[in-house]
C-alpha positions as CSV (number, residue, x, y, z in Angstrom):
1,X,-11.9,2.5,14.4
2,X,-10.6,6.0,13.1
3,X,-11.4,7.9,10.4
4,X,-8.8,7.0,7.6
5,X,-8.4,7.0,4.1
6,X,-6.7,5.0,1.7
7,X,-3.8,5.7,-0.9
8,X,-2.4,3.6,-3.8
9,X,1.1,3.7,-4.9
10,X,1.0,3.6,-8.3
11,X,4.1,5.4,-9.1
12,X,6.8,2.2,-9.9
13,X,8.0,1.5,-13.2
14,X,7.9,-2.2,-13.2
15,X,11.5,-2.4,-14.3
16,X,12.1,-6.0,-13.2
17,X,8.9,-7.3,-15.2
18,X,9.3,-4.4,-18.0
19,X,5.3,-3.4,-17.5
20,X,3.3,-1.4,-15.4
21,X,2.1,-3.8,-12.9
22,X,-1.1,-1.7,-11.5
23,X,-2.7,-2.4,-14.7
24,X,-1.7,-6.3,-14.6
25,X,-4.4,-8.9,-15.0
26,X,-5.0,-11.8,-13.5
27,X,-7.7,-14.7,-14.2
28,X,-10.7,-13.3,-12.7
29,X,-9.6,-10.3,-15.6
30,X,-9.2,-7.7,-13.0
31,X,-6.4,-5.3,-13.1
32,X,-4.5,-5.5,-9.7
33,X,-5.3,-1.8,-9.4
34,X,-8.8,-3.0,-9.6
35,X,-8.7,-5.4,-6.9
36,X,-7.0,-3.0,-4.7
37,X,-9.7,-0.3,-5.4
38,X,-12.6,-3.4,-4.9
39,X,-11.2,-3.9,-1.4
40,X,-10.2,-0.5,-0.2
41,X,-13.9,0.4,-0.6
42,X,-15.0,-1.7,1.6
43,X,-13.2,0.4,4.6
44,X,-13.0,3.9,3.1
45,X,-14.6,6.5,1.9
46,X,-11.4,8.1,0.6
47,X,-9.1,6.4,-1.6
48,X,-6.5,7.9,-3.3
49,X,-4.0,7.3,-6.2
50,X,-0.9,8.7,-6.1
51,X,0.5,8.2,-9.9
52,X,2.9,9.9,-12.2
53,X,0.5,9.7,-14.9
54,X,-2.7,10.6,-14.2
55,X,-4.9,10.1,-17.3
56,X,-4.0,5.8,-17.0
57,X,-5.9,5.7,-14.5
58,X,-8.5,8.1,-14.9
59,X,-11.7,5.9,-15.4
60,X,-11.3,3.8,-12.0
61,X,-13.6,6.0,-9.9
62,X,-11.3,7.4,-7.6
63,X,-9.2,10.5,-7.1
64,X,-5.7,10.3,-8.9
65,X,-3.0,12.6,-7.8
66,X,0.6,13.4,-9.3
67,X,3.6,13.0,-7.0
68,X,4.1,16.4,-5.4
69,X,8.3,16.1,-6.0
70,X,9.2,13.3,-9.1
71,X,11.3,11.0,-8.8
72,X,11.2,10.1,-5.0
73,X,10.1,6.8,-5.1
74,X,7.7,5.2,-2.6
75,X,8.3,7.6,-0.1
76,X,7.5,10.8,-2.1
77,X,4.5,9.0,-3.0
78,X,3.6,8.8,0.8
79,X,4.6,12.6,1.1
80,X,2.2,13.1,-1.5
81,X,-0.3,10.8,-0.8
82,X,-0.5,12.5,2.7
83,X,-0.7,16.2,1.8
84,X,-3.3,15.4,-0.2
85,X,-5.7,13.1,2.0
86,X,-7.9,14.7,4.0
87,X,-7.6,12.4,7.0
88,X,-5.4,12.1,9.7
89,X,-4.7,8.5,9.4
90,X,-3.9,7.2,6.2
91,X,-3.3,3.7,5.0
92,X,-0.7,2.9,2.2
93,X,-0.6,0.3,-0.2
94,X,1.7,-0.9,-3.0
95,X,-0.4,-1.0,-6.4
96,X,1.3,-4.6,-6.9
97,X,0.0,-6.7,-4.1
98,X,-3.0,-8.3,-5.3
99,X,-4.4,-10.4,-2.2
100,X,-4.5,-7.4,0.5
101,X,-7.0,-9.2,3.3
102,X,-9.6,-6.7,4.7
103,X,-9.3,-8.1,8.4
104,X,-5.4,-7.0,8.5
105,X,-6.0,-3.6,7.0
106,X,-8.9,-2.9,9.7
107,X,-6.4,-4.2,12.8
108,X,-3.9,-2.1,11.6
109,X,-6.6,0.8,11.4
110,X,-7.9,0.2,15.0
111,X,-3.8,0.4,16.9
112,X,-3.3,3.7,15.6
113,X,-4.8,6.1,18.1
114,X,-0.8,8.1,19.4
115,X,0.9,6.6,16.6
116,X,2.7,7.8,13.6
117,X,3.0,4.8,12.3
118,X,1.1,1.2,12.5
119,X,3.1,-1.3,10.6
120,X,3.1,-5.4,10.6
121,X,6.1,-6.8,11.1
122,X,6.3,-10.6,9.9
123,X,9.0,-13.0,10.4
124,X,10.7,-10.1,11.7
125,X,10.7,-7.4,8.8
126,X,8.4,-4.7,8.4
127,X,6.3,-3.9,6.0
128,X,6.4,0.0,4.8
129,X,4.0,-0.9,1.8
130,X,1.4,-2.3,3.5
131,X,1.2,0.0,6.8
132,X,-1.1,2.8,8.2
133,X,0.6,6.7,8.3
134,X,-0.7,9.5,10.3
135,X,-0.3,12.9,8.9
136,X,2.0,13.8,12.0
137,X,4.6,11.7,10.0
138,X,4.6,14.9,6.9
139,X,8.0,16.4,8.1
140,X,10.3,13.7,8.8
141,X,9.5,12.8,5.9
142,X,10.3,16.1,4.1
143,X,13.3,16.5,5.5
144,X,14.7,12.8,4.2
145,X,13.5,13.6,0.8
146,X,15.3,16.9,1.1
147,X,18.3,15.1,1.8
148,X,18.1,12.4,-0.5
149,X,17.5,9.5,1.9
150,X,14.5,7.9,0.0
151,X,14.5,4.6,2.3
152,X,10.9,4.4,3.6
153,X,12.4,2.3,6.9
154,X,14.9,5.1,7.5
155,X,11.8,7.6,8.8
156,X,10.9,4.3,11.3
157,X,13.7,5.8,13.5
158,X,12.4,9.3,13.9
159,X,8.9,8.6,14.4
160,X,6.5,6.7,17.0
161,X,6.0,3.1,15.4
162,X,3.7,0.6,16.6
163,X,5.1,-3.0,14.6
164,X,2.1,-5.7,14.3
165,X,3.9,-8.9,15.4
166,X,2.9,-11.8,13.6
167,X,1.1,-13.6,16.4
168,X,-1.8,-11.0,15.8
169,X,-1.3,-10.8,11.9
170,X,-1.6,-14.7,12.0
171,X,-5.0,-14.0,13.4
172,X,-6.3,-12.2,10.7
173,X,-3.8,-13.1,7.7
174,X,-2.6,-16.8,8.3
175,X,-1.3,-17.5,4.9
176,X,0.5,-13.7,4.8
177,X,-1.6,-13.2,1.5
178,X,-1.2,-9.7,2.3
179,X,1.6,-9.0,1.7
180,X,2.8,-11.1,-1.3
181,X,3.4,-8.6,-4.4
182,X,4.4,-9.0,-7.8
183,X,7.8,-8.1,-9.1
184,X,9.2,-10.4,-12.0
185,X,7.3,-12.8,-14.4
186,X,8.2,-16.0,-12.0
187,X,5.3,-13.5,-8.7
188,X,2.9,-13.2,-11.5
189,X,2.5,-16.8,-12.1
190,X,2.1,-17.8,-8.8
191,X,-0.2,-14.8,-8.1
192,X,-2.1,-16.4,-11.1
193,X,-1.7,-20.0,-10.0
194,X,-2.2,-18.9,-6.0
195,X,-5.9,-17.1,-7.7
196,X,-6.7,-20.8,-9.9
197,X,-6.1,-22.6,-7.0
198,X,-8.2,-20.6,-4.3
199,X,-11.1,-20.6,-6.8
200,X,-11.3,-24.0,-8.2
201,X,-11.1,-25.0,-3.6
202,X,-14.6,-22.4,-3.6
């Protein structure tokens, strides 16, 4: 498996569930930053945040960094998540996806050798938040954040892109826990029901 490190979007403001949903907890009293951190460790040495304020989440035992260019949404958090790695390969995840699965995160890791990009692609739609990025990938996208086109699928195009089809993410991710992530009140309870559930069936 190649050397990788891990990065953390934490740069959203929530507006759909008017709070910042790194720091949301669920019933096990973890923040979902937390988790994400718990698991990441596992695979990397690396892990980085990339945040827009740095002192919230200063105390969590990683490196926090500020996006290099404001205001360019997930993709200038890639940008800056990527300059400021220091491995090739890079894997990138949304801070609101509380139940990322270890065994998806390490296929994804092992397809990248030639790639600039190793991405799943369930029930036919890719997954840009939940995907591996080599550092080859730095200025494409630089030049759509110079020209305003923030769409993270819109570097896919430009760039050599290995999709994960489901078969194989079935294998390793049946239930797609992965990639369920938290954007209004109505994800948080499930998230919170989905974490009752799977501990009470322990």
């Amino acid at each position: 498996m190649q050397k990788a490190s891990g990065i953390i979007l934490a740069g959203g403001k929530g507006s759909r569930i008017n709070k910042n949903k790194a720091l949301i907890t669920l019933p096990d009293g973890k923040a979902l930053i937390q988790r994400t951190i718990g698991v990441l460790k596992g695979i990397f040495t690396e892990i980085l945040i990339v945040a827009n304020q740095r002192e919230t989440y200063k105390g969590l035992g990683v490196q926090v960094v500020e996006d290099l260019i404001e205001g360019k949404g997930p993709l200038g958090g890639i940008l800056t998540g990527l300059a400021y790695s220091t491995s090739q390969f890079n894997f990138v995840i949304g801070c609101d996806m509380p139940f990322p699965q270890p065994g998806l995160i390490e296929l994804l890791l092992q397809k990248c050798v030639d790639q600039d990009v190793v991405i799943p692609a369930a029930g036919g739609e890719v997954e840009p938040l939940f995907a591996v990025y080599s550092k080859s990938c730095l200025p494409v996208i630089v030049g759509h954040v110079q020209k305003q086109d923030l769409k993270v699928r819109s570097i896919l195009t430009e760039l050599r892109v290995l999709k994960i089809e489901q078969k194989r993410i079935d294998g390793v991710d049946p239930e797609r826990l992965s990639f369920f992530n938290i954007n209004t009140d109505d994800d948080l309870k499930k998230a919170r029901a989905m974490m009752l559930a799977r501990n009470s069936g322990q």
